[in-house]
C-alpha positions in Angstrom: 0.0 0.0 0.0 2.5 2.2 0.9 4.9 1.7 -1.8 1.4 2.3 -4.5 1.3 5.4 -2.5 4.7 6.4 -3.2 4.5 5.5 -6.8 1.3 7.9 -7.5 3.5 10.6 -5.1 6.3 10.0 -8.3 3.8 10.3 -11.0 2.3 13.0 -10.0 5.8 15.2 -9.6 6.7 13.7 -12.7 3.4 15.2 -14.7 3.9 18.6 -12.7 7.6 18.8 -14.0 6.6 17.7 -17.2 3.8 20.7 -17.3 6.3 22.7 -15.9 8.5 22.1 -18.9 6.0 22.5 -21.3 5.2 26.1 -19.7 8.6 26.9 -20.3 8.9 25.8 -24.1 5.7 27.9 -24.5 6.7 30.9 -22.8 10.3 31.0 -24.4 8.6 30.6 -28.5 6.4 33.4 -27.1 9.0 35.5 -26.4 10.9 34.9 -29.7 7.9 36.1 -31.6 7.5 38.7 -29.9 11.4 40.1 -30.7 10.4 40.8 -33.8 12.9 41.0 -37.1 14.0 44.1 -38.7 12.2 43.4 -42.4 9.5 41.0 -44.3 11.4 38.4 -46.0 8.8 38.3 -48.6 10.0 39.2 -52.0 12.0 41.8 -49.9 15.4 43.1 -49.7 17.4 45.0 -47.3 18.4 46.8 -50.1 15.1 47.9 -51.5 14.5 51.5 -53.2 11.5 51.9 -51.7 10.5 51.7 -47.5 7.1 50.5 -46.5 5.8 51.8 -43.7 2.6 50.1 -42.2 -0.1 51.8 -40.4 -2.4 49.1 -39.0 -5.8 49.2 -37.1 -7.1 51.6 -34.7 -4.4 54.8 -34.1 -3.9 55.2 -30.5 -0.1 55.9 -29.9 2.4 57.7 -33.0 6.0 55.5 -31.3 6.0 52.9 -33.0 5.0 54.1 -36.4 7.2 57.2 -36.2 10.1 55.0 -35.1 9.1 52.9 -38.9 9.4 56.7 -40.3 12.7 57.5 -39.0 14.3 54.2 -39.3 13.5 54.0 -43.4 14.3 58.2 -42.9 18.2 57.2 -41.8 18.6 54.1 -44.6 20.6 55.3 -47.1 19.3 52.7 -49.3 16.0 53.5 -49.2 15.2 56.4 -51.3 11.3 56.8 -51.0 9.0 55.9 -48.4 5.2 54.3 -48.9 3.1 54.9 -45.5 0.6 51.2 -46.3 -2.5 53.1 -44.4 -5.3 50.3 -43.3 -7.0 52.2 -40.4 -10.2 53.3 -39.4 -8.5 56.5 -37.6 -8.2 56.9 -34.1 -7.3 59.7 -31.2 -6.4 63.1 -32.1 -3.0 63.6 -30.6 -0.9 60.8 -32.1 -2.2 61.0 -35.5 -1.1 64.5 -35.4 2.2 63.7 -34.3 2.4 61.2 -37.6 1.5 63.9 -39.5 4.3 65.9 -38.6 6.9 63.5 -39.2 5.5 62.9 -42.6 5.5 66.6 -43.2 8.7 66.8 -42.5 10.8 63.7 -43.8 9.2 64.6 -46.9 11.1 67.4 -47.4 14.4 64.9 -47.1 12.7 61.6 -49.0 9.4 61.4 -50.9 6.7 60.1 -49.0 3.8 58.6 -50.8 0.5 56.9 -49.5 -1.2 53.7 -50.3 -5.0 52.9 -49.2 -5.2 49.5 -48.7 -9.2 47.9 -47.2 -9.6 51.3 -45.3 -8.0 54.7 -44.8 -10.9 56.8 -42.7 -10.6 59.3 -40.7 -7.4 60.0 -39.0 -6.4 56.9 -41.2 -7.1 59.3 -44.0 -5.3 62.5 -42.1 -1.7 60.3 -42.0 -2.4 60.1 -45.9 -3.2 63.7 -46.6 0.6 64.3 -45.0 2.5 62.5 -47.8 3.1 64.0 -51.5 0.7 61.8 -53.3 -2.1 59.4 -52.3 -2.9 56.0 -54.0 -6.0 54.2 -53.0 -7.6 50.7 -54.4 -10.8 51.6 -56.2 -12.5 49.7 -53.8 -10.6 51.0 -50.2 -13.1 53.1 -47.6 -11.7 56.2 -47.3 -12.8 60.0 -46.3 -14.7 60.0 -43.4 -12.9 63.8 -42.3 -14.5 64.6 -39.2 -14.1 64.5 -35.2 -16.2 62.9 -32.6 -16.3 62.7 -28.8 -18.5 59.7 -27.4 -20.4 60.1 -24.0 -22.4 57.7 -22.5 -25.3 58.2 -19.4 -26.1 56.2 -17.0 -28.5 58.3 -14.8 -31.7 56.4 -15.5 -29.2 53.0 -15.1 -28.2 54.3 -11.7 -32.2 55.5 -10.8 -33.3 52.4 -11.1 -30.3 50.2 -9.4 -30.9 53.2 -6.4 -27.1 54.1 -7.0 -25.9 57.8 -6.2 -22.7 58.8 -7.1 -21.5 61.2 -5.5 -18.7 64.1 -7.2 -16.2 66.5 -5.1 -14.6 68.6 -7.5 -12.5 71.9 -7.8 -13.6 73.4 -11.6 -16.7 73.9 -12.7 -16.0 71.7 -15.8 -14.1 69.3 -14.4 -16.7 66.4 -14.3 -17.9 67.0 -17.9 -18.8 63.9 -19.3 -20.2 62.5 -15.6 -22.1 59.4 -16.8 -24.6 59.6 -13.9 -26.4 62.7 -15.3 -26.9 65.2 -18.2 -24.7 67.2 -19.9 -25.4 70.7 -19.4 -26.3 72.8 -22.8 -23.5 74.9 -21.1 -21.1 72.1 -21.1 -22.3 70.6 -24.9 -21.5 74.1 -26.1 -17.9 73.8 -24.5 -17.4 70.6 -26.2 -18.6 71.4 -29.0 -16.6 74.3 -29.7 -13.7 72.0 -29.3 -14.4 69.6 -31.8 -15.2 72.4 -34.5 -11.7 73.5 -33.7 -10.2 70.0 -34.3 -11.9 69.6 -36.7 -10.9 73.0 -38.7 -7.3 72.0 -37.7 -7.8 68.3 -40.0 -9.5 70.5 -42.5 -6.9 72.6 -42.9 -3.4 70.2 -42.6 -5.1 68.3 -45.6 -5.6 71.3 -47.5 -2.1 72.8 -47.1 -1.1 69.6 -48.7 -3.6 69.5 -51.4 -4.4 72.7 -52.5 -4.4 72.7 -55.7 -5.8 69.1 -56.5 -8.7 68.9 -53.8 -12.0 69.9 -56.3 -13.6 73.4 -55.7 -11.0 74.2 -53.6 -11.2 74.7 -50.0 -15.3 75.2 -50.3 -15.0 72.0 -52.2 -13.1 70.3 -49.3 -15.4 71.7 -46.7 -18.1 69.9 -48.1 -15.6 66.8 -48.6 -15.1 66.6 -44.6 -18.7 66.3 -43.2 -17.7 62.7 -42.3 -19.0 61.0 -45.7 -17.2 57.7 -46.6 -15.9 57.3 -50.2 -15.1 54.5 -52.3 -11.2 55.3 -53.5 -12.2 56.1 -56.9 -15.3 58.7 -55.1 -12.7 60.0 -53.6 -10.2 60.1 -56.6 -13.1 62.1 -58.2 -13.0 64.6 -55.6 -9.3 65.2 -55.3 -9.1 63.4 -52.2 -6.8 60.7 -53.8 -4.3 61.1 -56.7 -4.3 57.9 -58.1 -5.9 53.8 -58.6 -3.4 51.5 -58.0 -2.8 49.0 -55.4 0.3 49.0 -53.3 2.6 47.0 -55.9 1.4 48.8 -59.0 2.0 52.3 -56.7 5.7 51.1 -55.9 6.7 50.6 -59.6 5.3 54.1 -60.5 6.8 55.9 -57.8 10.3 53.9 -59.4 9.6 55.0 -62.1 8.5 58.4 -61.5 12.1 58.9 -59.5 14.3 57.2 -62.2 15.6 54.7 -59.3 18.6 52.9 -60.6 18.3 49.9 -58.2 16.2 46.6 -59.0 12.3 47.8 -57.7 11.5 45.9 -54.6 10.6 46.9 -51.0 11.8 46.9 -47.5 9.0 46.9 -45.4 10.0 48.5 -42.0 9.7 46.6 -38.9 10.8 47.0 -35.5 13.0 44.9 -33.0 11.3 44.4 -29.8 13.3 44.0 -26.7 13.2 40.4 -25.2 10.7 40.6 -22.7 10.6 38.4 -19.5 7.3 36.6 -18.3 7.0 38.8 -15.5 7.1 41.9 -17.7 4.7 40.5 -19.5 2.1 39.9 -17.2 3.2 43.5 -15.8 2.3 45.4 -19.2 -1.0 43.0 -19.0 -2.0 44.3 -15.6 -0.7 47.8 -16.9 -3.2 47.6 -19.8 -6.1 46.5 -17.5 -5.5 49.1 -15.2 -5.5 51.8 -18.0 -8.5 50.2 -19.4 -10.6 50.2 -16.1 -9.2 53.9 -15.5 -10.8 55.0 -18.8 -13.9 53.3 -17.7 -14.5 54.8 -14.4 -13.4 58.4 -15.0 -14.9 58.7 -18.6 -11.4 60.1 -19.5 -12.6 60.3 -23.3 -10.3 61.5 -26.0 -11.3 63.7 -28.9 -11.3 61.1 -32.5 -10.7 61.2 -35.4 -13.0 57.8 -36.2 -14.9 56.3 -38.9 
């Protein structure tokens, strides 16, 4: 009996160990991934005319995209730049910051843009930045505009017999308060704020686009009321330059630039520090954290959104 007992004592550490291991095979190919490599090794070269510069998903931080910027900026190799937009748009402040680079590097590299499924919004904003825009016929794009979302909760908290109670210094300073309505005061306030934003999109496309946008900056006005065009819509209006897909874009720009070396692209990507599994699951309770801050406090950023 006792000797069954210390069998089953064996197997068990045995299965834990082996878990154990298992745990650490997974963890350490997790951590590989996530390291990253400097370039796409499909039909790409490290010594590529052209840089690709991806813009992916929702836009909620400019480092890691303006870190692609500077990175094909500094290869001597690279002699033009294609910002790949597929975004929806996203917060104000970063897309801004894009923006800027874009302006700027320009003036050192061509920048170009290519719409991929969708370039809305602030999506659409990082494109307005480079030199010349090309869109698939079929890509979502426009959508120029600026939104603030508030939610309330009053009648949710009336009937649960919840009452929140607010101390505050600042007569503004619990606008948004999701346990009762906004003031016409405090709609006005807001308001004005996103008409300003918005003026300030209006105008960094048009400083860009000038003369190609139709009817001019009237034209554009009308352009920016957060209507979503096809790519060729948006072609029609000046919005976009040309219809070509991201290949068919590449070959023109080589062209266009009379680039001596074989056409092919580098398409930027980052190395990530190696990250141990207890910085991992600290950026995890970092992200939750921020995420249930933004819940509670209704700490909601101006958009720029399809």
């Amino acid at each position: 009996m006792s000797n069954q007992k210390s069998k089953s004592i064996v197997g068990i550490f045995l299965l834990i160990t082996m878990l154990f291991i298992l745990f650490l095979i997974f963890a350490f190919f997790t951590v590989k991934n996530l390291k990253g490599t400097d370039s796409l090794k499909i039909g790409d070269s490290a010594t590529a005319p052209i840089g690709v510069v991806e813009v992916e998903g929702v836009i909620m931080d400019s480092k890691d995209t303006v870190r692609k910027l500077l990175k094909a900026e500094e290869d001597d190799n690279i002699k033009a730049i294609i910002v790949r937009v597929n975004s929806p748009g996203g917060a104000v402040g970063p897309t801004q910051e894009i923006y800027e680079e874009i302006r700027r590097i320009d003036k050192i590299k061509p920048v170009y843009a290519s719409f991929g499924t969708v370039a809305a919004s602030g999506g659409y904003y990082i494109g307005a930045a480079c030199r010349k825009i090309y869109s698939n016929a079929g890509a979502m794009t426009g959508s120029i505009g600026v939104i603030m979302n508030f939610m309330n909760f009053s009648k949710l908290y009336e009937f649960a017999k919840v009452k929140p109670e607010i101390i505050k210094a600042g007569k503004y300073k619990d606008i948004g308060n999701m346990a009762r309505d906004m003031t016409d005061e405090e709609k006005l306030l807001l308001t004005e704020m996103t008409d300003n934003v918005h003026d300030q999109f209006i105008m960094d496309i048009f400083k860009v686009r000038e003369k190609i946008i139709v009817d001019g900056l009237e034209g554009l006005k009308r352009y920016a009321q957060g209507q979503i065009f096809s790519g060729q819509e948006a072609k029609d209006r000046g919005l976009v330059d040309e219809i070509a897909g991201l290949w068919e874009a590449g070959r023109r720009i080589h062209a266009e630039l009379k680039l001596k070396s074989k056409f092919d692209f580098n398409f930027i990507k980052l190395k990530k520090d190696q990250l141990g599994i207890m910085e991992i699951l600290g950026n995890l309770e970092q992200t939750v954290r921020d995420f249930s801050y933004s819940v509670k406090n209704q700490s909601v950023p101006l958009y720029l959104h399809q």
